[in-house]
Phi, psi and omega in degrees: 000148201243175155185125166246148179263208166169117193029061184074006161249158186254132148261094192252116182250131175114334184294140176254135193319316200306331194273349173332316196284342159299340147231057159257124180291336184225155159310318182282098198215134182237137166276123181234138164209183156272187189302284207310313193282340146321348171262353186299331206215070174291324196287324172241014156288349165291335189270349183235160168279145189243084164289114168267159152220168189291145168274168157123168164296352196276334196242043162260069187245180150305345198283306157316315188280330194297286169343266187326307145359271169286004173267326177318321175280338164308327144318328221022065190295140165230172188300344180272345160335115157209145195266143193218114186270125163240119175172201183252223182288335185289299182300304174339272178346297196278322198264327187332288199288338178296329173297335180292315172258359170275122163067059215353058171152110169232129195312128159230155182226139196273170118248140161276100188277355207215142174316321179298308181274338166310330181276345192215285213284325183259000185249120147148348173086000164301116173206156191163154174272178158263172216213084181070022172103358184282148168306129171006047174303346190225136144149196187234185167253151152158135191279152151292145177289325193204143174239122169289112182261110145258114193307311192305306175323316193269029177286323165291002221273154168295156200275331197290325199271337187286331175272347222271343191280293195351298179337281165326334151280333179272347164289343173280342164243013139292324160299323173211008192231105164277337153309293221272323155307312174294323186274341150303310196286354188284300213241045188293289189320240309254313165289349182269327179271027188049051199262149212277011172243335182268329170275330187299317200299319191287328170318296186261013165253356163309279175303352147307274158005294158261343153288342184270301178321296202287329184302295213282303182256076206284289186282024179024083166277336205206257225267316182290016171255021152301298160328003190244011165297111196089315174309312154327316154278339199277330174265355182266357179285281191320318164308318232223323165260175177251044154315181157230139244287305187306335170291308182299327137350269184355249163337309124019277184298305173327300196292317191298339154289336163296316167309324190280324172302307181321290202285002199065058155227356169237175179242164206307309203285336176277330171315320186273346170282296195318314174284329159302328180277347188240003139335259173330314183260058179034043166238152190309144181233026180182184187172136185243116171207142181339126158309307160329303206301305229262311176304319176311301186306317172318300177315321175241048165255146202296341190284352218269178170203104165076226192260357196247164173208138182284135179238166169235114189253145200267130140268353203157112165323098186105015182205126168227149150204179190279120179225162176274111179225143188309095198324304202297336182254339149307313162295348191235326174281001159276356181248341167333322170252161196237037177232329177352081186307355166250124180253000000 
């Protein structure tokens, strides 16, 4: 078991759920999960009071946080209350922010079921909901006390949703790791077949990564908006398709290199890694929708500033950076090649 820390929370990668009781601070402890990883983890949930809530992107709303609300009172949940969210990223998201704000704050903790959110949703203190179909338009900063990366967990996970976390790994080492790129394309088969040493390795320099950004940038002023590599498109993919957040990454991470390539600031050839790696680990590298669709959505996106929006662009496997650029000259270097895979 690895554990990094990061602004007073633990991230124990390698830990087994079974171990869970060793950091719950208090008795007084409520479980919020869903129907499927409620069955998953049957057991311990018998043992704690239990908020179930619906799965899918659709019920990540306030209609869900009111709900969650009214079971705490029902409860009679107090300050001493600590909540504790197990699922994957939507539940990360959703109990973060209902803990955050109910009784405007109660101490929480993840276990993290699923490969996407160990790497992105449950690690860095971002929770929140969506806001009219925008991608986490509500929410706060606030660290979790502790997140569990159990490798195991994800033994049940379906193979489509279990690779879909990659995404995220390969964008923590398009950003700052040109190894931890190599060492995907060294271990794809291994990762794919989930074998539990090869995900713990990828597990923690991913969330390395992103704990060394964020520890500098907690509320992304600066340097954490990097982590937003590929996510400017991914969320306007999301709006408008039915990916699912991690597919949509892909594509993201594909376009924000194709964009880079564009501007002469990455080469063609490290560009064609990108799109390989993320092949080979079965994900999508296009998808066809409207360049409007895609601006629209854009416009009302949280990264945007004025008529301009900061994008992240690859210079190199293991270097990025931010730039502002002009919704409307985004819209047009995206129509510039008329082979472009997002039309």
């Amino acid at each position: 078991m690895k554990e990094i820390s990061l602004h007073g929370s633990r991230i124990l990668i390698g830990e087994a759920v079974a171990n869970i009781h060793k950091y719950l601070p208090s008795s007084h402890v409520v479980i919020i999960t869903d129907g499927n990883v409620r069955k998953c983890y049957s057991e311990l949930c018998n043992v704690f009071p239990t908020i179930e809530i619906e799965t899918g992107e659709q019920h990540k709303t306030l209609n869900t946080i009111s709900y969650i609300a009214s079971e705490l009172v029902h409860l009679e949940a107090d300050r001493q209350t600590f909540i504790l969210g197990i699922g994957g990223g939507i539940v990360c998201d959703v109990v973060g922010f209902a803990a955050s704000i109910f009784m405007r704050g109660l101490p929480f903790g993840f276990v993290s079921t699923s490969l996407l959110s160990q790497v992105d949703a449950s690690v860095g203190g971002k929770n929140g909901v969506n806001y009219k179909g925008y991608k986490n338009m509500l929410g706060v900063f606030a660290q979790p006390q502790f997140v569990i990366c159990d490798p195991q967990s994800m033994a049940t996970l379906p193979q489509k949703e279990f690779a879909a976390g990659f995404a995220e790994i390969v964008k923590a080492a398009m950003l700052a790791s040109a190894s931890l790129f190599g060492y995907i394309e060294n271990n794809v088969e291994k990762a794919l077949q989930k074998d539990p040493q090869t995900l713990e390795h990828l597990v923690y320099e991913a969330v390395k990564i992103k704990a060394d950004i964020v520890a500098v940038d907690e509320r992304e002023q600066g340097e954490r908006r990097k982590l937003n590599l590929g996510h400017t498109f991914a969320h306007a993919i999301e709006k408008n398709t039915p990916l699912t957040h991690g597919e949509a990454v892909s594509v993201g991470l594909c376009k924000a290199a194709q964009l880079a390539v564009m501007l002469g600031l990455m080469s063609a050839k490290e560009q064609k890694r990108v799109e390989n790696i993320l092949q080979r680990l079965t994900l999508p590298t296009a998808v066809d929708i409207p360049n409007s669709a895609l601006c629209d959505a854009m416009r009302k996106d949280k990264k945007k500033s004025g008529t301009n929006i900061h994008v992240v662009l690859p210079i190199t496997i293991g270097h990025c950076e931010v730039r502002e650029i002009a919704i409307a000259a985004l819209n047009y270097l995206m129509s510039v090649d008329k082979t472009v895979v997002i039309l």
